[in-house]
C-alpha positions, 0 to 999 in steps of 0.5 A: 507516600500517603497513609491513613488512619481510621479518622482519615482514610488514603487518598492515592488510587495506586492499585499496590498502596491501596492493597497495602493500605488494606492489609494494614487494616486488615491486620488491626484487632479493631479494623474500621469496617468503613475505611476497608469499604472505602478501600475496596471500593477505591480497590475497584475502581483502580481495577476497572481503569486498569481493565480499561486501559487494557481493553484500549490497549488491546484495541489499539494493538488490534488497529495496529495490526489491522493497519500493518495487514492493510499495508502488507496487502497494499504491498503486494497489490502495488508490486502485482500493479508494478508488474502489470504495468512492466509486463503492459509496456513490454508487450505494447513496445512488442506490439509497435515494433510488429506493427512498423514491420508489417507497414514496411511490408506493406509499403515495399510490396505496394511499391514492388508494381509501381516499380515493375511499371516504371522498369516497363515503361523504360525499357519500352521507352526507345529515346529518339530526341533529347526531351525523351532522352532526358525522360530515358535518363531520369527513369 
């Protein structure tokens, strides 16, 4: 603890001893008019590291929260971009099942001719040797 008299004044910044520091002095019949303006200028000093360190509280708080609000929202966005991107591979698996089933019909129904035709050619197909009977029999 630091204390003063009138021929020496305090030293400490503490905003509690230098309130106590001025009302001791404030006390005295013959207060030093010197040592309380020295007190109340050192009084507002200490006040106004205490409002700026509030003020940077206050503005950290706020980053803080801003951070916090951006991170939420990032949250949501990647979940909204999960869900697309499931909803995207559902309907393009969709989409290339649909499109194998449609070339297969397409396949067998271009197919169906061309066996129809081989069908017509060997029942038309009357073996009279065994080169053509070998023919008949591959058909």
């Amino acid at each position: 603890t630091v204390e003063g008299d009138s021929a020496n004044p305090p030293t400490t910044d503490s905003l509690e001893e230098l309130l106590n520091l001025a009302r001791a002095e404030l006390s005295k019949e013959d207060a030093d008019k010197n040592v309380l303006t020295d007190l109340v200028t050192r009084l507002e000093a200490a006040g106004s590291r205490v409002a700026d360190a509030l003020a940077s509280g206050s503005r950290a708080e706020g980053k803080v929260k801003d951070a916090i609000r951006k991170c939420e929202i990032m949250a949501l966005q990647m979940a909204e971009l999960t869900q697309d991107f499931e909803n995207y591979k559902r309907r393009s698996q969709a989409g290339q099942v649909r499109a194998e089933a449609e070339t297969k019909g397409r396949l067998v129904r271009d197919l169906i001719p061309l066996l129809d035709n081989f069908e017509l050619a060997r029942s038309s197909l009357k073996a009279t040797t065994d080169g053509e009977s070998k023919i008949h029999a591959s058909y």
